[in-house]
C-alpha positions as CSV (number, residue, x, y, z in Angstrom):
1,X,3.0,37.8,-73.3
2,X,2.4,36.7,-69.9
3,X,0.0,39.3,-68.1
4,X,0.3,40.4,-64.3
5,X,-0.7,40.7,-61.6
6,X,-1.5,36.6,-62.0
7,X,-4.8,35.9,-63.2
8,X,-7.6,34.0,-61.2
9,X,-6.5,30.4,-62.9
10,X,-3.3,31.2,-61.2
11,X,-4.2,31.5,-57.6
12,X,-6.8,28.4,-57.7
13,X,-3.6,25.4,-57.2
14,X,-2.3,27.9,-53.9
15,X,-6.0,28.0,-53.0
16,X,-6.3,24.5,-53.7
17,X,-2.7,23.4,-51.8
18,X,-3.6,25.1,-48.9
19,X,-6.6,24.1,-48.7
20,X,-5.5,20.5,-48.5
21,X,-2.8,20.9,-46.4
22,X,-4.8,22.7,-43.5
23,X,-7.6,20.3,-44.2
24,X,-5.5,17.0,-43.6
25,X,-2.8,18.9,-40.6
26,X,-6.6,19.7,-38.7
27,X,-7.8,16.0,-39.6
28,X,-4.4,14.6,-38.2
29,X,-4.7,16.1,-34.8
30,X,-3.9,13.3,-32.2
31,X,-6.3,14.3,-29.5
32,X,-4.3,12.0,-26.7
33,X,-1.2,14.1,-27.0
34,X,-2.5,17.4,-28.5
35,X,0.0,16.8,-31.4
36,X,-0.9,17.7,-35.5
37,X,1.1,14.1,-37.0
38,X,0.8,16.1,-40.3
39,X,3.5,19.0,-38.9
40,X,5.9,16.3,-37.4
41,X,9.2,16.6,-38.4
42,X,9.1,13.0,-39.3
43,X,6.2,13.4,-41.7
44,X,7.7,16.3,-43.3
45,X,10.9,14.7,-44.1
46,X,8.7,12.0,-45.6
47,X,6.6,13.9,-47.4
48,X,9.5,15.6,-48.8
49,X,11.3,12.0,-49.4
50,X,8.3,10.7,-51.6
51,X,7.4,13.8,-53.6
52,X,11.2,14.0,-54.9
53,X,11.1,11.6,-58.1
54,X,7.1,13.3,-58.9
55,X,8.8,16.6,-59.2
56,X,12.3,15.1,-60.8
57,X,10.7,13.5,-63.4
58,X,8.1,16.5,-63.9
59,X,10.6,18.8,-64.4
60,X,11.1,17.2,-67.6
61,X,7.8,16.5,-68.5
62,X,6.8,19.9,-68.0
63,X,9.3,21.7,-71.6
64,X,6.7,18.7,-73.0
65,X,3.7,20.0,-71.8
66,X,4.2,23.6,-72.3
67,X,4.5,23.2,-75.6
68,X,1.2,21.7,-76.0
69,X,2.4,18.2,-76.2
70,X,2.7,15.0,-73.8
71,X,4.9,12.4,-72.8
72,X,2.8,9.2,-70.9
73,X,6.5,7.1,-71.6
74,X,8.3,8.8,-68.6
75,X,7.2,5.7,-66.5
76,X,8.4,3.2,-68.8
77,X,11.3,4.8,-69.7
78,X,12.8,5.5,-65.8
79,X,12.1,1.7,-66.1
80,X,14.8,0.8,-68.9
81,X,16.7,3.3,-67.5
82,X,17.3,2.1,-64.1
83,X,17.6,-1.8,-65.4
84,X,19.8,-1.1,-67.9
85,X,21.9,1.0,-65.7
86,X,21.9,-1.6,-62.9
87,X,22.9,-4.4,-65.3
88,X,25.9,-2.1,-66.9
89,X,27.2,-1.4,-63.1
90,X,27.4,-5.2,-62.2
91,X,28.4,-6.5,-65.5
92,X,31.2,-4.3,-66.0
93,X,32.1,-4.3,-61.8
94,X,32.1,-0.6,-62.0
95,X,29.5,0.4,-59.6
96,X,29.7,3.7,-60.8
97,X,28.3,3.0,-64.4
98,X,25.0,3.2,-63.3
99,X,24.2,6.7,-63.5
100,X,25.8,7.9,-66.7
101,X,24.4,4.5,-68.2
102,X,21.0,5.5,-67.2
103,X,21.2,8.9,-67.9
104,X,22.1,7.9,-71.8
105,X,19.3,5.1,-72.2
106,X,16.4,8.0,-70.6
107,X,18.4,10.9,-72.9
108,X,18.2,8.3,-76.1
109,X,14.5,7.3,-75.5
110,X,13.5,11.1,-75.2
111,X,15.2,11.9,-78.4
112,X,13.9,9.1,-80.2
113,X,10.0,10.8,-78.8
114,X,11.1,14.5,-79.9
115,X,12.5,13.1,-83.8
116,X,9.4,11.2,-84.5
117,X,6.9,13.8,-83.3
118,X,9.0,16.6,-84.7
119,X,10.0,15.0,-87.6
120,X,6.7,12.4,-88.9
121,X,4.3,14.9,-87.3
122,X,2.7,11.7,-85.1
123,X,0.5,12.9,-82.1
124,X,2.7,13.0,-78.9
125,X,-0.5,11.0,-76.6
126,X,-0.3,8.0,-79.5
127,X,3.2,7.7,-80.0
128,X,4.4,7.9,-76.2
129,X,1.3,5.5,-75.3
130,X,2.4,3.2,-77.8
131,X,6.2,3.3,-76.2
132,X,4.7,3.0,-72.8
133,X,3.0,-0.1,-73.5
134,X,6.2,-1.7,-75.9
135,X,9.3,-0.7,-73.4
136,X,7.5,-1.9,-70.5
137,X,7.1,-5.7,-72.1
138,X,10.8,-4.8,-72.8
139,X,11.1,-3.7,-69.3
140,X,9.5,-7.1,-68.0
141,X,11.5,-9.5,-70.1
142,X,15.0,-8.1,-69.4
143,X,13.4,-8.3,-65.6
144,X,13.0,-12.1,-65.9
145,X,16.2,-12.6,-66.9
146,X,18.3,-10.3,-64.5
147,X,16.1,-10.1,-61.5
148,X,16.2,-7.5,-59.2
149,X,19.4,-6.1,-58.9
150,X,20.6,-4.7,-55.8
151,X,22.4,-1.9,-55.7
152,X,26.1,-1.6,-54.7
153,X,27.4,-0.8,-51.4
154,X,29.8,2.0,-52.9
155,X,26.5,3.8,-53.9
156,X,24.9,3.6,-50.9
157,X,25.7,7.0,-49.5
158,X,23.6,8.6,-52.4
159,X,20.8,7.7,-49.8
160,X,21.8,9.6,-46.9
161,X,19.7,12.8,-46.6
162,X,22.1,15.3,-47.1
163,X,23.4,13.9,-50.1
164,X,20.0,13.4,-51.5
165,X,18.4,16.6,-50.9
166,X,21.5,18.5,-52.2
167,X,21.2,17.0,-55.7
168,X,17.4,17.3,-55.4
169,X,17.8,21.3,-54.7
170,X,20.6,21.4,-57.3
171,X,18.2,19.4,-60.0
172,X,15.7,22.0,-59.2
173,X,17.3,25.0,-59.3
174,X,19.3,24.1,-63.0
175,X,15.3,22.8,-64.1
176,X,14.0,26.4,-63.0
177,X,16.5,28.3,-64.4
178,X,16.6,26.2,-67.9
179,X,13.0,26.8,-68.3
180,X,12.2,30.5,-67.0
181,X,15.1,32.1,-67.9
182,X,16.7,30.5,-71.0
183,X,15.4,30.0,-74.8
184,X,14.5,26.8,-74.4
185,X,11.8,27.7,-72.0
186,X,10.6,30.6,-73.5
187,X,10.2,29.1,-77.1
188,X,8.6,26.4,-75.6
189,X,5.9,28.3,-74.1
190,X,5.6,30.3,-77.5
191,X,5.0,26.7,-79.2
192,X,2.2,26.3,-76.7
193,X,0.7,29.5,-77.5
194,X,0.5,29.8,-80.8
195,X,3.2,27.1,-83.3
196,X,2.0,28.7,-86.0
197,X,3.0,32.4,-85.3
198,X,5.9,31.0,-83.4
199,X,7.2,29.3,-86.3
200,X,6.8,32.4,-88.5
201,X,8.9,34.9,-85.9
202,X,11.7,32.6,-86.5
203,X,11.6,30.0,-83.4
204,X,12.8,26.5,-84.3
205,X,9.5,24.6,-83.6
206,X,11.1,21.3,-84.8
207,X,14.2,21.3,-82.6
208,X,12.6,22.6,-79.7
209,X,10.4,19.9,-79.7
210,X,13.0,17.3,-79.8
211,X,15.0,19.5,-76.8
212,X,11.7,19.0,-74.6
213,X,11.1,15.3,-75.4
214,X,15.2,15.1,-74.4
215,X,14.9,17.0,-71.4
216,X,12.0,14.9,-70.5
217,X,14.0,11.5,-71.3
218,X,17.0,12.7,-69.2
219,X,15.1,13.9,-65.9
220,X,13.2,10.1,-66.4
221,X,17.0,8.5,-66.3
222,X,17.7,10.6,-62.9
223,X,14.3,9.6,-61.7
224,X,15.6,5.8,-62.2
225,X,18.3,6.8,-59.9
226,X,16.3,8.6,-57.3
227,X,14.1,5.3,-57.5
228,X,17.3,2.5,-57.5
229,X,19.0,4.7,-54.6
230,X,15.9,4.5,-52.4
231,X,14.4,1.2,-53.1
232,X,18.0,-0.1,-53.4
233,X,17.0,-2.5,-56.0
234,X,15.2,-2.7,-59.4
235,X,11.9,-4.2,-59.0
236,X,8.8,-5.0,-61.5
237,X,6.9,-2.2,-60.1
238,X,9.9,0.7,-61.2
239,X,7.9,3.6,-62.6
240,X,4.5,1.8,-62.5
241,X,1.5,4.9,-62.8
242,X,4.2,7.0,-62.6
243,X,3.7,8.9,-65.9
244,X,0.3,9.4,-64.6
245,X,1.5,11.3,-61.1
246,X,3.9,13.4,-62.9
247,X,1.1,14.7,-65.3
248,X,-1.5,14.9,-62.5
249,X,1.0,17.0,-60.7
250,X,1.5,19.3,-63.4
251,X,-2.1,20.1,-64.4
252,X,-2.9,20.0,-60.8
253,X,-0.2,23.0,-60.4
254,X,-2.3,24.6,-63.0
255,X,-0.7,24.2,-65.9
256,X,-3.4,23.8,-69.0
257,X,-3.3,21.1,-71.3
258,X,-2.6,23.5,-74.1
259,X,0.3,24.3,-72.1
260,X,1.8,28.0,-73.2
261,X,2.1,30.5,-70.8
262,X,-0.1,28.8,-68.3
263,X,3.2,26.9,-67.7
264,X,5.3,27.4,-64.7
265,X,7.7,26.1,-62.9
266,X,6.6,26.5,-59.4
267,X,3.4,25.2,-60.4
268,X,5.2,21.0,-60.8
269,X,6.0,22.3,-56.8
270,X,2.6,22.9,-55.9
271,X,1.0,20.0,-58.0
272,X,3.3,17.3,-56.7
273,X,3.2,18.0,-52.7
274,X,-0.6,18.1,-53.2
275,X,-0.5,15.1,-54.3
276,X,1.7,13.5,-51.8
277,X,-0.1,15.7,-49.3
278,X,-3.3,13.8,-49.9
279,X,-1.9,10.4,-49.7
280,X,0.0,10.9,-46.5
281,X,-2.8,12.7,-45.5
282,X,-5.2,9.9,-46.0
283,X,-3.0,7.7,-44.5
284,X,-2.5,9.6,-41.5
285,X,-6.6,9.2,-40.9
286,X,-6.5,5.6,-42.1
287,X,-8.0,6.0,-45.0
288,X,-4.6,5.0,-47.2
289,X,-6.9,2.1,-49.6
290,X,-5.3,2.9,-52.9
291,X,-9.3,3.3,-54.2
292,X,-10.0,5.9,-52.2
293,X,-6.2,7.4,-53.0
294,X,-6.7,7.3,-56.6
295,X,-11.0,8.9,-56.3
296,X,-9.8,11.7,-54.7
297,X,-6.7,12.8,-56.7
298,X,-9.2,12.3,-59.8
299,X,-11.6,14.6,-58.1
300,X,-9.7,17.1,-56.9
301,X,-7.8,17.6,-60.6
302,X,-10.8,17.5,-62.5
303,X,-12.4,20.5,-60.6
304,X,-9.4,22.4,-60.6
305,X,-8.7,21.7,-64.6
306,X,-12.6,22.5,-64.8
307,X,-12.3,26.3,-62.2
308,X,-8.9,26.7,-64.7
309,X,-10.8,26.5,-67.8
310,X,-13.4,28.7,-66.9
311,X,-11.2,31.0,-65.4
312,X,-9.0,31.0,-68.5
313,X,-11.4,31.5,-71.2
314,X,-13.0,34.2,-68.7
315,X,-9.5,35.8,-69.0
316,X,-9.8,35.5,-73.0
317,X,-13.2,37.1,-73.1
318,X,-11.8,40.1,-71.4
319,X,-9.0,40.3,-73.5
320,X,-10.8,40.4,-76.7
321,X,-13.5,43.1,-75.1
322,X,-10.2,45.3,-74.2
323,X,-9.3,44.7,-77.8
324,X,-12.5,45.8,-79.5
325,X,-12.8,48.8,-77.2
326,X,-9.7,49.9,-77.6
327,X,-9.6,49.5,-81.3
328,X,-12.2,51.9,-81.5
329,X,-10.2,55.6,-80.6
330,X,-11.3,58.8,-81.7
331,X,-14.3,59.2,-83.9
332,X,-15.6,58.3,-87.1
């Protein structure tokens, strides 16, 4: 059971995002016109524009991870979405057939993950490694032979701000809900915890692994979308590192690799504008070299997974004094 008030491993990723935000907004002061760049209404919008597929596709990712497990193929697999989508839309002239095309492929590709890990009991890292590495020579070769394929005038309008940002809020909210307040979420996190004992009080382990890796397929065939409606095109670099962000995010937010209860929703939020935080950040102080990028996001998540840990297996110490001590009632 999840214990409150939040432990310390809970407040590091708000110590940690604010900490980077008022870093960079104090670093981006434009001392010519007094102005923070980082608080502009421009930047925010961006900001907000570029962390939107990290925290679509994480909201996937994260039934995955909270269940111990991990899916690297979210990259590869927005990738085959989007193409094959695209290619559906033009060669049937029904512009239209792009997103419940690419919602299928990403919903197929996530069951296939669940059913073999479920199923053949193959480690989630090997298997979705292998799949990222086999779709996206797929990916490349049905590239050479389409091209980039641009995307219809019809969907244009799924660009526009408002229409945007009202399916990214509504994404959000039905994610948050599915995994907080629903079964799905909540056996998941058991599976983290313990599969064992969870399996024993009568939760469908098997199942609710292939219901996560699903989830995780489907938010990676809206994140195709998100990407084709603001690129406006497929391109060789669709999803490239992408798998890597999305998990970065997560564990950034402070979600443990052992997943559980450490697992949150909010915590994809926090993880992912971090993120995009330090990039914009860096690039408002000219310091946007993807090196210097990539060093500091790998910094920054290895302290906090290393202040998590401690602070977590603090947490477990206490716990199992509590336990001792108050095992022992009464006297002898």
């Amino acid at each position: 059971m999840k214990k409150f008030p939040p432990g310390f491993q809970d407040i590091v990723p708000f110590i940690a995002f604010f900490a980077i935000f008022i870093f960079f907004m104090i670093a981006s002061h434009d001392e010519r016109t007094g102005a923070f760049r980082m608080l502009t209404a421009l930047n925010l919008r961006t900001v907000l524009d570029q962390t939107m597929l990290t925290i679509v596709v994480a909201c996937g990712v994260l039934f995955v991870v909270a269940q111990g497990s991990i899916d690297l193929s979210v990259g590869v697999n927005l990738a085959l979405s989007g193409v094959i989508g695209m290619w559906a839309a033009h060669a049937a002239g029904v512009p239209f057939l792009v997103i419940p095309v690419s919602l299928l492929v990403g919903l197929a590709a996530g069951v296939f993950n669940g059913v073999i890990v479920s199923r053949f009991k193959v480690p989630s890292f090997m298997l979705t490694l292998a799949m990222l590495i086999g779709i996206r020579g797929l990916v490349n070769y049905i590239q050479t032979k389409t091209h980039a394929q641009r995307l219809p005038d019809e969907l244009l309008f799924l660009n526009t701000p408002a229409v945007k940002t009202a399916i990214f809020i509504a994404i959000v909210l039905i994610m948050a809900y599915v995994f907080e307040f629903t079964r799905t979420g909540r056996y998941g996190r058991a599976i983290g915890e313990n599969e064992t004992a969870a399996r024993f009080v009568g939760v469908p382990v098997g199942k609710m692994k292939i219901v996560a890796f699903a989830l995780s397929g489907l938010m990676a065939g809206m994140g195709a979308l998100f990407y084709v409606v603001t690129v406006g095109s497929t391109s060789q670099q669709m999803g490239v590192f992408l798998e890597m962000r999305v998990v970065m995010a997560i564990f950034l937010g402070g979600v443990l690799v052992t997943g559980g209860f450490s697992a949150r929703f909010y915590k994809i939020l926090l993880g992912s504008f971090s993120i995009q935080i330090i990039i914009n950040g860096l690039a408002l102080v000219n310091k946007s070299d993807a090196l210097i990028s990539q060093s500091v996001q790998g910094l920054l998540l290895l302290l906090i997974l290393l202040v998590s840990s401690l602070a977590g297996k603090r947490t477990a110490r206490g716990d199992d004094d509590h336990t001792a001590t108050s095992g022992q009632v009464g006297p002898r």
